[in-house]
C-alpha positions as YAML, in Angstrom:
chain: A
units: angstrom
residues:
- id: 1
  name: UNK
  ca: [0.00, 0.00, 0.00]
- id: 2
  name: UNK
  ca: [1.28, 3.25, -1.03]
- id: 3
  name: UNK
  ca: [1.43, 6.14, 1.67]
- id: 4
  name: UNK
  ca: [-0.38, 9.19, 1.28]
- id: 5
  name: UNK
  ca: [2.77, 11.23, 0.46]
- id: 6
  name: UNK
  ca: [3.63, 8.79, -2.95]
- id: 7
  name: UNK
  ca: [0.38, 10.41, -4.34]
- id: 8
  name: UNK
  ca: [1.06, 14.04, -4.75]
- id: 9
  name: UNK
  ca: [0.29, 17.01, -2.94]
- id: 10
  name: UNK
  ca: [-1.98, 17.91, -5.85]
- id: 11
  name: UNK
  ca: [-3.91, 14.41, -6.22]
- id: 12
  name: UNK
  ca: [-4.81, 14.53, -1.97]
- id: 13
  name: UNK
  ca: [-5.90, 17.73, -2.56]
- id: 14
  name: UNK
  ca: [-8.23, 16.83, -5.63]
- id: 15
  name: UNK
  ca: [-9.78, 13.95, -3.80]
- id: 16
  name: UNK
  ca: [-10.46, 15.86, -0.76]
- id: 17
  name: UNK
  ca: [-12.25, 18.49, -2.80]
- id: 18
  name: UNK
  ca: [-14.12, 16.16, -4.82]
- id: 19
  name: UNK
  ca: [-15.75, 14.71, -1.20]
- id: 20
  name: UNK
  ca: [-16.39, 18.12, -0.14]
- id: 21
  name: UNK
  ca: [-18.39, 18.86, -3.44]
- id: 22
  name: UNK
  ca: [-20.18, 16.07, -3.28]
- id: 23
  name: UNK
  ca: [-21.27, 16.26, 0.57]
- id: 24
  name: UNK
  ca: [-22.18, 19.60, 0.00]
- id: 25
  name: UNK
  ca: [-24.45, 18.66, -2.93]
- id: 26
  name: UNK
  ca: [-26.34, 15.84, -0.95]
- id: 27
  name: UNK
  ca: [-27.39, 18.73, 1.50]
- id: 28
  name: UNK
  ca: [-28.56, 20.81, -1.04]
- id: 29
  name: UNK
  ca: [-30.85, 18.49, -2.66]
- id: 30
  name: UNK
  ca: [-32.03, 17.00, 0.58]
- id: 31
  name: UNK
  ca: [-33.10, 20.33, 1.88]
- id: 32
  name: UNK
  ca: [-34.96, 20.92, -1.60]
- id: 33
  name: UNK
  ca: [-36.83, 17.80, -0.60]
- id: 34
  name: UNK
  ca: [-40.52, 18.25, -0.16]
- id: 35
  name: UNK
  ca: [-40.89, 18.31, 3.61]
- id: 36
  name: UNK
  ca: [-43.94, 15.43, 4.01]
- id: 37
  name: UNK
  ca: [-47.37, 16.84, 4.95]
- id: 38
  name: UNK
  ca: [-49.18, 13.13, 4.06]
- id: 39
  name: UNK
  ca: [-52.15, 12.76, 6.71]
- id: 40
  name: UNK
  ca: [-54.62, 14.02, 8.46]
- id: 41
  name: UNK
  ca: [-54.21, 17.85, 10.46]
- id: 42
  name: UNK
  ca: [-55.90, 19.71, 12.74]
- id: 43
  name: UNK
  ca: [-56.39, 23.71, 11.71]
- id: 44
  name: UNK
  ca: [-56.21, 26.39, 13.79]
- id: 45
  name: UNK
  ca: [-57.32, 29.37, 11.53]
- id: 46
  name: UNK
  ca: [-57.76, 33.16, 13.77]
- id: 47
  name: UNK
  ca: [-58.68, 36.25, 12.28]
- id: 48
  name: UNK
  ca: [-57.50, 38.44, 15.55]
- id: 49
  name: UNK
  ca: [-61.72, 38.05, 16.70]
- id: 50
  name: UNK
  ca: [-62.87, 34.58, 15.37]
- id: 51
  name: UNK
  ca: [-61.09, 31.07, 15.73]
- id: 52
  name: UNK
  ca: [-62.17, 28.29, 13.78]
- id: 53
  name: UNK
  ca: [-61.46, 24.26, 13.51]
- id: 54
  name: UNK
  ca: [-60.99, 22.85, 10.75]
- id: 55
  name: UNK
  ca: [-59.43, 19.39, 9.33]
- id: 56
  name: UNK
  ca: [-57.97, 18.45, 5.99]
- id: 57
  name: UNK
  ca: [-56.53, 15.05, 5.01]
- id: 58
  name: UNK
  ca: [-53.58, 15.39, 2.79]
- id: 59
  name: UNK
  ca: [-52.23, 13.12, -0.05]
- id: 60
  name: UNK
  ca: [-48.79, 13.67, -1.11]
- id: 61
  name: UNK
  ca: [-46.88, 12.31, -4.48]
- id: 62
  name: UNK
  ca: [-43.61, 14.15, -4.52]
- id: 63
  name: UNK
  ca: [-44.26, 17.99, -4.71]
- id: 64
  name: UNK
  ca: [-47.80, 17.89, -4.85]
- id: 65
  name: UNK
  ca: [-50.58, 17.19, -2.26]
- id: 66
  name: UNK
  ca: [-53.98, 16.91, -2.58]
- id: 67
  name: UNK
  ca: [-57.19, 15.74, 0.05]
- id: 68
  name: UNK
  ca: [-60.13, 16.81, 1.63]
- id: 69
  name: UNK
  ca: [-61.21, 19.67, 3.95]
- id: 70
  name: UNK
  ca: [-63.74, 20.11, 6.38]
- id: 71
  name: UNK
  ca: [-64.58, 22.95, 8.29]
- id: 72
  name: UNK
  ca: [-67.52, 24.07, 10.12]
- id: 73
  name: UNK
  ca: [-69.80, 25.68, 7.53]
- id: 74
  name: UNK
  ca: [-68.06, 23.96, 4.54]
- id: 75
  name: UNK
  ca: [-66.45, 21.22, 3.07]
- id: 76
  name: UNK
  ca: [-64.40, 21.25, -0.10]
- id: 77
  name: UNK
  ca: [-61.26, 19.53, -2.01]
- id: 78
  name: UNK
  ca: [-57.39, 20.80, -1.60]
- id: 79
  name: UNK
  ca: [-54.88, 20.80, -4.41]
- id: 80
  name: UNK
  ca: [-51.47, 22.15, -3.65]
- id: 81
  name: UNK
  ca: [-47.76, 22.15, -3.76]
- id: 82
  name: UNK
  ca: [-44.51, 21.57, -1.19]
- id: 83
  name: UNK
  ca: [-41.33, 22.83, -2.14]
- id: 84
  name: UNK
  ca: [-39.05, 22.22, 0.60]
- id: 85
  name: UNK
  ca: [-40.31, 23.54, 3.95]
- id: 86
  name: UNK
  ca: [-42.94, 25.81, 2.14]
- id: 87
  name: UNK
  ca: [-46.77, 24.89, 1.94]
- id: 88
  name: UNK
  ca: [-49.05, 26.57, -0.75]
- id: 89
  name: UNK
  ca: [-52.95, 25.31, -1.12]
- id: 90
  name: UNK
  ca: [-56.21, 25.86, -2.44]
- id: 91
  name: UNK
  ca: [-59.27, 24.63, -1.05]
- id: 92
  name: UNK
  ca: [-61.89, 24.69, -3.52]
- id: 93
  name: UNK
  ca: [-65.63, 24.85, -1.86]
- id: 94
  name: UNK
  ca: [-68.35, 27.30, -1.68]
- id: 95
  name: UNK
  ca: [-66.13, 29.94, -0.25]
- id: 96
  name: UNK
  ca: [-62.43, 29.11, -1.63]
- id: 97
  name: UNK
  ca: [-59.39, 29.84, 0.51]
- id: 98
  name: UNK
  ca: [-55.35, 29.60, -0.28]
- id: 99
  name: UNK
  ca: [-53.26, 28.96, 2.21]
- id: 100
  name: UNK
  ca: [-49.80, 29.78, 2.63]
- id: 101
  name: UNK
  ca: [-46.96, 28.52, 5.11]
- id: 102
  name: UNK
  ca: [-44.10, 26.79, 6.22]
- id: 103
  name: UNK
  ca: [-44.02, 22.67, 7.59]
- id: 104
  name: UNK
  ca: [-42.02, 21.95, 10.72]
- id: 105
  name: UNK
  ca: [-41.93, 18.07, 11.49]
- id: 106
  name: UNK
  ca: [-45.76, 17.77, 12.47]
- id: 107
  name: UNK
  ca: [-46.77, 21.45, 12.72]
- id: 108
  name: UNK
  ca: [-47.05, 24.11, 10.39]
- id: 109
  name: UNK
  ca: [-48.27, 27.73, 10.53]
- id: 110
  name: UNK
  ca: [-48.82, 30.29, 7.60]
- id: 111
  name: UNK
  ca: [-51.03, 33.12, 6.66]
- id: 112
  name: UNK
  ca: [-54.71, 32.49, 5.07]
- id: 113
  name: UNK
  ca: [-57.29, 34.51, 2.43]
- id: 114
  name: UNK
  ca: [-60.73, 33.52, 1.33]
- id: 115
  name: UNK
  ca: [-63.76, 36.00, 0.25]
- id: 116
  name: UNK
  ca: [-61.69, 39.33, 0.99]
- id: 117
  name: UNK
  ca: [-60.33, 38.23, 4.26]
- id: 118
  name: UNK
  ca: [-56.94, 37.14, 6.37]
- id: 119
  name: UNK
  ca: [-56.11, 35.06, 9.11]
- id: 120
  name: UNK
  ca: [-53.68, 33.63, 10.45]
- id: 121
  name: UNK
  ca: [-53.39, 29.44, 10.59]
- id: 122
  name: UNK
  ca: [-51.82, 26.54, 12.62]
- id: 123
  name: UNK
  ca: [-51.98, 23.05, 12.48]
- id: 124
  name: UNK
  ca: [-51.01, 19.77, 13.75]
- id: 125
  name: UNK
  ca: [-50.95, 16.32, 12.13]
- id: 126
  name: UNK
  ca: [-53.31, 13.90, 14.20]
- id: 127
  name: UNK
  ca: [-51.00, 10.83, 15.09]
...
């Protein structure tokens, strides 16, 4: 076996950078990686007056999501999209709403719209 040395400065140093790029570009794509939202979440949605309860059951395949929401004057469908930490969705029903937010593990938060108004939204996945 030939000692480190018998190589070359030059061919250590080209190896060593070679692991280094390719380390660093397994952490890049893994935190691309659509964080998973798959299951079934409790909502949390306030207004800075009103709090409601709602539920949606999410699907994922990759990027997307899609499921079911139920809240407590309406139900409706949700169709969306993960890209890394960040949560975008639609939920179409009589009164249609987007959501917006970030995932953390089994909790995420965000900001909400639907027929002119805001709120604020939290959630937690049901185990």
């Amino acid at each position: 076996m030939r000692e480190i040395s018998s190589y070359g400065h030059g061919t250590v140093i080209r190896f060593v950078s070679l692991v280094m790029l390719l380390a660093f570009a397994f952490v890049a794509v893994a935190a691309d990686a659509p964080a998973n939202v798959a299951g079934t979440w409790n909502v949390d949605v306030s207004d800075g007056s009103r709090k409601t309860t709602q539920t949606i059951v999410l699907k994922q395949e990759g990027g997307t999501i899609t499921g079911t929401f139920k809240g407590p004057r309406q139900s409706g469908t949700v169709d969306g999209t993960v890209d890394g930490k960040n949560i975008k969705f639609h939920v179409t029903a009589r009164i249609p709403l987007d959501y917006t937010g970030t995932v953390d593990g089994d909790s995420m938060k965000g900001t909400m719209s639907g027929s002119g108004q805001k709120g604020d939204w939290t959630a937690t996945r049901s185990k």
